[in-house]
MMTF fields as JSON, N, C-alpha, C and O atoms, coordinates in Angstrom:
{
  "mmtfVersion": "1.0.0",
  "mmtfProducer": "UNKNOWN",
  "numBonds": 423,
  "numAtoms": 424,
  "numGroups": 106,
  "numChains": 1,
  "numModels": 1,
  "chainsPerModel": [1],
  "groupsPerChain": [106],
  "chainIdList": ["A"],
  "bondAtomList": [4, 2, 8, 6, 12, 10, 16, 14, 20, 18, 24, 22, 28, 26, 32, 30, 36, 34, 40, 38, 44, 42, 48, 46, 52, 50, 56, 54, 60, 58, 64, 62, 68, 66, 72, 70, 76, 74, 80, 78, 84, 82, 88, 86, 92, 90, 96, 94, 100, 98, 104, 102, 108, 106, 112, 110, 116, 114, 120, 118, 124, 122, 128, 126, 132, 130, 136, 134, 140, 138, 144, 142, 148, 146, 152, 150, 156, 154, 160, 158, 164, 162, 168, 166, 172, 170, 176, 174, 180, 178, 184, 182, 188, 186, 192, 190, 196, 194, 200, 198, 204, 202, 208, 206, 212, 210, 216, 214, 220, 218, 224, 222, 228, 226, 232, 230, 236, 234, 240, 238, 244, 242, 248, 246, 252, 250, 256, 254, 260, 258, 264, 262, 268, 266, 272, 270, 276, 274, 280, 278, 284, 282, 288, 286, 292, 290, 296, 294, 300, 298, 304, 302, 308, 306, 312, 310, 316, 314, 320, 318, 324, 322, 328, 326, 332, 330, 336, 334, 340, 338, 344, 342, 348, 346, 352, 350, 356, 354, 360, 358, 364, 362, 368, 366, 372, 370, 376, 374, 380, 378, 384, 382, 388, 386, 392, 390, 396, 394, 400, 398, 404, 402, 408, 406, 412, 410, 416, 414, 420, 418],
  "bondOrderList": [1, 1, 1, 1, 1, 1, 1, 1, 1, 1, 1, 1, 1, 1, 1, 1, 1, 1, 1, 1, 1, 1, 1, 1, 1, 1, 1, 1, 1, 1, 1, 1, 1, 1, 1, 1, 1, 1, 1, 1, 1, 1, 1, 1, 1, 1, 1, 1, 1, 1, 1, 1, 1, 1, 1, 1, 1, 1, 1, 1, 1, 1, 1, 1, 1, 1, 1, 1, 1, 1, 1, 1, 1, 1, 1, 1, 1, 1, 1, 1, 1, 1, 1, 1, 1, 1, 1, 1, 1, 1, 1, 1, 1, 1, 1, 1, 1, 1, 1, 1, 1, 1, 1, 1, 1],
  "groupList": [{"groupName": "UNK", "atomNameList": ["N", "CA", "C", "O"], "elementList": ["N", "C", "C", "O"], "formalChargeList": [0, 0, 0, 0], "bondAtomList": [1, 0, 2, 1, 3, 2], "bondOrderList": [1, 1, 2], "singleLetterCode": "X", "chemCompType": "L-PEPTIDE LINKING"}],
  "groupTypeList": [0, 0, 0, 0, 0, 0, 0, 0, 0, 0, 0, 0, 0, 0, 0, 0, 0, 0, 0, 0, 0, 0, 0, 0, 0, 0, 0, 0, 0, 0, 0, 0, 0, 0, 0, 0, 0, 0, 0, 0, 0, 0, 0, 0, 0, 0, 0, 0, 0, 0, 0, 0, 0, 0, 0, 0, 0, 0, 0, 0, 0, 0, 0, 0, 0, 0, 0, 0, 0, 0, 0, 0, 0, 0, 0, 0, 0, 0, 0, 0, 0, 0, 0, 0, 0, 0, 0, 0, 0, 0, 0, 0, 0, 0, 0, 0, 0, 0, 0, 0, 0, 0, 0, 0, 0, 0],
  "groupIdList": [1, 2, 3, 4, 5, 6, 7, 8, 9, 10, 11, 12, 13, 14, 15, 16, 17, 18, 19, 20, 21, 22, 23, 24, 25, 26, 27, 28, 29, 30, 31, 32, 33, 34, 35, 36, 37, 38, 39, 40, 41, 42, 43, 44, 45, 46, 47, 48, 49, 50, 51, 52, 53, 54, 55, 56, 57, 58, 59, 60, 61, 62, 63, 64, 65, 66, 67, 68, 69, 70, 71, 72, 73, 74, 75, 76, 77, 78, 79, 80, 81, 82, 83, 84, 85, 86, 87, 88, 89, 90, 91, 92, 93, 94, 95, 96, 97, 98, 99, 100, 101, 102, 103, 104, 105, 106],
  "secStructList": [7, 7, 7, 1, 7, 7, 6, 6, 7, 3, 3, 3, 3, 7, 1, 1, 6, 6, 6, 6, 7, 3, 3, 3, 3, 3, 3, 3, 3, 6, 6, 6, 6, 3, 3, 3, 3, 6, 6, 1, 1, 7, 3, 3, 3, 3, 3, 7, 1, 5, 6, 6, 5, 1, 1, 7, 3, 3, 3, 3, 3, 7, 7, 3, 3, 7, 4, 4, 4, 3, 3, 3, 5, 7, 1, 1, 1, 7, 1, 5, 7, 7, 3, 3, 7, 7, 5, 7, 6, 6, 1, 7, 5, 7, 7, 3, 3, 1, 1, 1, 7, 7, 5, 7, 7, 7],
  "xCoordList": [6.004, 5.049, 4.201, 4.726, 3.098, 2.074, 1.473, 0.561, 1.866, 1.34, -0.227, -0.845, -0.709, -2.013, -2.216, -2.871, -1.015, -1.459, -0.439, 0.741, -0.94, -0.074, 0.847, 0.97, 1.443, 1.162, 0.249, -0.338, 0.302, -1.749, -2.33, -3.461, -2.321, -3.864, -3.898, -2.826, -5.031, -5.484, -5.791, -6.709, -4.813, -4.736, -5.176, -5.263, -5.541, -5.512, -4.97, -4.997, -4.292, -3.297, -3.826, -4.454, -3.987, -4.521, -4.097, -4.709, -2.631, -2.197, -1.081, -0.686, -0.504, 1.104, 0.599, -0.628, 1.287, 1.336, 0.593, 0.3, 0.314, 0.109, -1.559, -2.296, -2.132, -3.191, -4.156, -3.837, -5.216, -6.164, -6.124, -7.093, -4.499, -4.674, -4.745, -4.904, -4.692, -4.866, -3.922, -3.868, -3.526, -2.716, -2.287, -2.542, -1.583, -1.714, -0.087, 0.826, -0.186, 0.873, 1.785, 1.462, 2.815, 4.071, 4.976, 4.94, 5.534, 6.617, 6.364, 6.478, 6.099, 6.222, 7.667, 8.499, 7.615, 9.025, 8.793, 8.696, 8.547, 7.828, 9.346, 9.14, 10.733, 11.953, 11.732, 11.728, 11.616, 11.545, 10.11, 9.943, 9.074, 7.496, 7.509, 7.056, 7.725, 7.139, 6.416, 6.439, 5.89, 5.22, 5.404, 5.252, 5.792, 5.737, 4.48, 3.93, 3.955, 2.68, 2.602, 3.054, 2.253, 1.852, 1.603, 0.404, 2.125, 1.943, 1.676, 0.831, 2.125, 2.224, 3.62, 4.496, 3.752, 5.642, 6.075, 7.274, 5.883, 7.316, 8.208, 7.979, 9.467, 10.565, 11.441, 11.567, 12.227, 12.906, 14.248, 14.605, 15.215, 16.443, 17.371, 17.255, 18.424, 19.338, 20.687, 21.652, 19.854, 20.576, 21.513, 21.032, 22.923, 23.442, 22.947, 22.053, 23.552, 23.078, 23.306, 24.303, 22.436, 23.35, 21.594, 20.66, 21.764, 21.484, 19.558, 18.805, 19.358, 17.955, 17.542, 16.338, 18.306, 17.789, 18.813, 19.766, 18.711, 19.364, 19.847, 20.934, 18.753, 18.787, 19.696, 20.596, 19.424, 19.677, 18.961, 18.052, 19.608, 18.903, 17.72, 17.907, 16.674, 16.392, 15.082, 14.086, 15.021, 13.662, 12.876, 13.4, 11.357, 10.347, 10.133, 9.867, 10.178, 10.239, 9.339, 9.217, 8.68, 8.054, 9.113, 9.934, 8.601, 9.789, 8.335, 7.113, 9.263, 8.865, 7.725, 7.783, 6.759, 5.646, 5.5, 5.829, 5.172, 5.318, 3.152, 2.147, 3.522, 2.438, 1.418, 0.234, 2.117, 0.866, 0.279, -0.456, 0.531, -0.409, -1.047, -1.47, -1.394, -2.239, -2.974, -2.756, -4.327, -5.255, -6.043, -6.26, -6.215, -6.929, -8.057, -8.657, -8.462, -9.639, -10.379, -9.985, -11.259, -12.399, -12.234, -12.406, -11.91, -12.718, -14.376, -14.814, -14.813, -16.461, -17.035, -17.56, -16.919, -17.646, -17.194, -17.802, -15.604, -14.546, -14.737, -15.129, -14.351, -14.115, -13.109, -12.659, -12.474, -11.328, -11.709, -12.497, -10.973, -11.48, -10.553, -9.598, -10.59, -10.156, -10.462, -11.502, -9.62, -10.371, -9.777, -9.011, -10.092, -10.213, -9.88, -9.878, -9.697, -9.399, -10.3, -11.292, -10.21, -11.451, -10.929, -10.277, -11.392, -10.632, -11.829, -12.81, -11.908, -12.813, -13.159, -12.549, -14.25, -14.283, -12.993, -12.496, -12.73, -11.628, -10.215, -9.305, -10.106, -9.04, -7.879, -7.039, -8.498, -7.614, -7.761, -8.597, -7.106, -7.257, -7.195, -6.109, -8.602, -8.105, -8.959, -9.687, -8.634, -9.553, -10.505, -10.87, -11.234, -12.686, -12.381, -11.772, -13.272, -13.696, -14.667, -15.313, -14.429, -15.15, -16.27, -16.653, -16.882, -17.768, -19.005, -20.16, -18.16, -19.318, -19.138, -19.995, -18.27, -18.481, -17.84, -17.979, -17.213, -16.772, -15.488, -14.848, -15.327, -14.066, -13.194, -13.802, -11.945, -10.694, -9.959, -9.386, -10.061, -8.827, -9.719, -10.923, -8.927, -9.455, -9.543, -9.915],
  "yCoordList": [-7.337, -8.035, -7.009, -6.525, -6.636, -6.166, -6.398, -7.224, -5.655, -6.352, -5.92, -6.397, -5.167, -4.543, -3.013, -2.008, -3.491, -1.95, -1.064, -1.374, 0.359, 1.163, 2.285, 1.845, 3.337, 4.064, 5.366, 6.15, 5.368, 6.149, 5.515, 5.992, 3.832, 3.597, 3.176, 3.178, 2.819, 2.208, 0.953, 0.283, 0.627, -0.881, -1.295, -0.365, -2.699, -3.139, -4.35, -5.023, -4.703, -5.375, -6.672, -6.415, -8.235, -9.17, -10.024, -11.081, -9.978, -11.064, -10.25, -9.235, -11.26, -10.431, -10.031, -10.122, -9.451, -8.413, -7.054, -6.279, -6.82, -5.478, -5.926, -4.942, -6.996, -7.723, -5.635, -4.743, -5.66, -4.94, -3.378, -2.62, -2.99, -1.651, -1.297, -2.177, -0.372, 0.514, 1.99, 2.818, 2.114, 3.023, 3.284, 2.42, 4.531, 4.897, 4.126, 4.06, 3.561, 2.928, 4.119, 5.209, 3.901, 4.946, 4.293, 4.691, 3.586, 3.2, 1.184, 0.254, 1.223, -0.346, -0.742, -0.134, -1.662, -2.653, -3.41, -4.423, -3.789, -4.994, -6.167, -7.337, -5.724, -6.619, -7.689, -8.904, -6.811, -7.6, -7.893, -8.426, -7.234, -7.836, -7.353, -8.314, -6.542, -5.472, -4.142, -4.015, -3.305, -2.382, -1.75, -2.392, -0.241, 0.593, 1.175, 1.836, 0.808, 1.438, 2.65, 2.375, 3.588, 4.611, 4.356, 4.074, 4.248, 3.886, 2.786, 2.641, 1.468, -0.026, -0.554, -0.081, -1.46, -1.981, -1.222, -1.497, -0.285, 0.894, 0.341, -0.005, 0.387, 0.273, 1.136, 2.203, 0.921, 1.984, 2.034, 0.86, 2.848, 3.208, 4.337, 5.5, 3.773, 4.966, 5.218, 4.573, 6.92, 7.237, 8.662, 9.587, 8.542, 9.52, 11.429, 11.86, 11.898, 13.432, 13.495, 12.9, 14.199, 13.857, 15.301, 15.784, 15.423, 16.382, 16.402, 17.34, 15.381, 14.349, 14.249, 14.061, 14.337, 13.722, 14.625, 13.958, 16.061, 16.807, 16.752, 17.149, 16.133, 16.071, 14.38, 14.29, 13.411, 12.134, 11.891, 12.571, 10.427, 9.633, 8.668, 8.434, 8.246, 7.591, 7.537, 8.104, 6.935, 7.637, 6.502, 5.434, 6.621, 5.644, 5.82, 6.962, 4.639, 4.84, 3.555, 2.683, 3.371, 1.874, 1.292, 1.711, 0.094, -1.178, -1.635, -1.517, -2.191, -2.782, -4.049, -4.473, -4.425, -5.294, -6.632, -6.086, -7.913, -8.021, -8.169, -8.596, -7.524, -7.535, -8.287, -8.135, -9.285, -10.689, -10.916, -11.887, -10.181, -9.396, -8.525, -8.113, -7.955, -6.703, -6.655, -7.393, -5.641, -6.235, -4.477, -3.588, -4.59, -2.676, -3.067, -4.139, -1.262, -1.21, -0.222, 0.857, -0.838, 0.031, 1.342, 1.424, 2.747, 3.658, 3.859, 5.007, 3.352, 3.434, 2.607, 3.104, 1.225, 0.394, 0.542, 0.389, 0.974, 1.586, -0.137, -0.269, -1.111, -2.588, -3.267, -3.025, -4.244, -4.589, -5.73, -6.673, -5.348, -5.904, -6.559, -5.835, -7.818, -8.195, -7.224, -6.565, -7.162, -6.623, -7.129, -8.093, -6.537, -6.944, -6.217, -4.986, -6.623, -5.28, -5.178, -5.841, -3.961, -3.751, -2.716, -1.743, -3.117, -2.204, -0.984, -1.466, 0.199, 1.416, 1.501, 0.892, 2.406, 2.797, 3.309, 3.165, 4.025, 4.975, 4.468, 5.237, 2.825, 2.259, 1.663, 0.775, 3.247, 3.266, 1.281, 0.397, 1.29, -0.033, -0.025, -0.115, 0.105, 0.397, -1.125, -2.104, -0.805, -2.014, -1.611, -0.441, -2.777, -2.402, -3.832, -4.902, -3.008, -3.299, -4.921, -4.906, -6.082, -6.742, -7.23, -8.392, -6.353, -6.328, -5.582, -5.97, -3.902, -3.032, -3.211, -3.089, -3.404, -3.516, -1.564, -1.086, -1.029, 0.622, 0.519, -0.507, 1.319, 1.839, 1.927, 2.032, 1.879, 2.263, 3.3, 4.075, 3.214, 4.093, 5.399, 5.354, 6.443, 8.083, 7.897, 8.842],
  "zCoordList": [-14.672, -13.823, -13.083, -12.08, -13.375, -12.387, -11.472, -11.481, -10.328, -8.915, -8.659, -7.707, -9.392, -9.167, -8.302, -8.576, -6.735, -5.916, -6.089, -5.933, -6.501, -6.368, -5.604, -4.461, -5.688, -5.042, -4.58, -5.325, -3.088, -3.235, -3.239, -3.34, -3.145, -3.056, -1.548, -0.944, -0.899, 0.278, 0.492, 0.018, 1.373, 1.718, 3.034, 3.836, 3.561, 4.898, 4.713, 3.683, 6.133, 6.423, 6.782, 7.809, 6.502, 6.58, 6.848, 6.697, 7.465, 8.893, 9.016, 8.442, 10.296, 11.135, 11.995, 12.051, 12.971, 13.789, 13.502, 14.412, 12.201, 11.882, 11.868, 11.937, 11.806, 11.016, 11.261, 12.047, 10.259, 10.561, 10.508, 10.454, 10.543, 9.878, 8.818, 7.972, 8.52, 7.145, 6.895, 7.804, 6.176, 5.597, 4.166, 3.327, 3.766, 2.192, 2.024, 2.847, 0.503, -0.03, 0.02, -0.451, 0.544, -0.119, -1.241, -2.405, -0.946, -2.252, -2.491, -1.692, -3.546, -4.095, -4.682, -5.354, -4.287, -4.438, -5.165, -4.473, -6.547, -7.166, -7.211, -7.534, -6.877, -7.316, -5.65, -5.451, -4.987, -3.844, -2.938, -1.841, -4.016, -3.664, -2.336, -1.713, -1.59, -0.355, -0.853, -2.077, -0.27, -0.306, 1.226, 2.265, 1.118, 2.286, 2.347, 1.467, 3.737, 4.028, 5.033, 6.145, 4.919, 5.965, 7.255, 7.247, 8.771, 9.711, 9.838, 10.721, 9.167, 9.651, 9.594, 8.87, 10.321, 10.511, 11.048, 11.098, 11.581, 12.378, 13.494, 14.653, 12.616, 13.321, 13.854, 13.253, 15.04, 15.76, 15.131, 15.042, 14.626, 14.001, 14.319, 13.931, 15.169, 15.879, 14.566, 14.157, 14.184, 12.912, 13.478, 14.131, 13.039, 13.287, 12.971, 12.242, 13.505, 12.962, 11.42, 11.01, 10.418, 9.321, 8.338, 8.978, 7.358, 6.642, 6.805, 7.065, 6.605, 6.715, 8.02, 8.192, 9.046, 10.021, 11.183, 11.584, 11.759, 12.041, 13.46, 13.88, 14.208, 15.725, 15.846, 16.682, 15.143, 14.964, 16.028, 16.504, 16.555, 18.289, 17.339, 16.145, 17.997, 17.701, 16.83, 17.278, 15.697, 14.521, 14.642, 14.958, 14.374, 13.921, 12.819, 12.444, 11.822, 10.322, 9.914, 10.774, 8.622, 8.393, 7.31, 6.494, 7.794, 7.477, 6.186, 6.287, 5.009, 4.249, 5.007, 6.161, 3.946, 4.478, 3.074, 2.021, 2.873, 1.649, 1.275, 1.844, 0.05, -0.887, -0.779, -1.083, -0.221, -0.204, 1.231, 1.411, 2.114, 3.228, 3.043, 4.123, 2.234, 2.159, 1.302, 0.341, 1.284, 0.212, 0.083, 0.907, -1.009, -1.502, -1.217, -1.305, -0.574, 0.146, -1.212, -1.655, -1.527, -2.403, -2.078, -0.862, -2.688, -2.004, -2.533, -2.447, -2.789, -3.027, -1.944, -0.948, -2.173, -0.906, 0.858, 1.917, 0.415, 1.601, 2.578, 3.737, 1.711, 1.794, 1.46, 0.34, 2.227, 1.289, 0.296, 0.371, -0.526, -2.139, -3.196, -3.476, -3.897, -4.583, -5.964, -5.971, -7.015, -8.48, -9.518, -9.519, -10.349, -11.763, -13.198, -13.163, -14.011, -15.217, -15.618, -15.315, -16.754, -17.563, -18.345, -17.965, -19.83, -20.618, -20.931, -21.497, -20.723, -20.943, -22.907, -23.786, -23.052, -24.339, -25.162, -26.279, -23.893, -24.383, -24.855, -25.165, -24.884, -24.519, -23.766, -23.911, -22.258, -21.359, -20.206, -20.392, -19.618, -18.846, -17.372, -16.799, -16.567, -15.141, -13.931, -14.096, -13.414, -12.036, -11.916, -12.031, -11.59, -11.447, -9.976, -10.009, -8.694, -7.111, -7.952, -9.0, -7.044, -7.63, -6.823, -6.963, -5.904, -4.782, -5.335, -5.513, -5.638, -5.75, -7.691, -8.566, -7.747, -9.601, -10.39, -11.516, -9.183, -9.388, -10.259, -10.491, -10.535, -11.179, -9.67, -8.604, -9.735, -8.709, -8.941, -8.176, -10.634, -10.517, -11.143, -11.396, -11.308, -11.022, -12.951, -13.647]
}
């Protein structure tokens, strides 16, 4: 099942609490349909001392968000944007912004 956003791309946040920011995807969850975003959801977590986390006490970390709040921001129009496929000459198959009509992917 393809969710469309990946990781690395740029999203904004389109209800909740978080409504209106923006941040880079870190990890997609497609089993449980969340997506970790870069500075949205941060939750507080009192983690012991341990290899990862040396001082322990208390960490700010982001909490999973689900998918269907969030929406990719063009980087060409730098808008948030619904898209679309499109299969290239080359065969390859990437999104195309369905605002400005750009390519998304690199």
């Amino acid at each position: 099942m393809g969710l469309g956003i990946r990781k690395d791309d740029i999203v904004i946040v389109t209800s909740g609490k978080e409504k209106g920011k923006r941040g880079r995807v870190l990890v997609v969850t497609p089993a449980k349909d969340g997506i970790l975003v870069e500075r949205v959801n941060l939750v507080k977590r009192h983690m012991k001392p341990s290899k990862r986390y040396q001082q322990g006490g208390i960490i700010e970390k982001e909490a999973p968000v689900k998918i269907s709040i969030v929406m990719l921001v063009c980087p060409k129009c730098d808008k948030p944007t619904r898209f679309g496929n499109k299969v290239l000459e080359t065969g390859k198959k990437v999104r195309v912004c369905k605002k400005c009509k750009e390519v998304i992917d690199k």
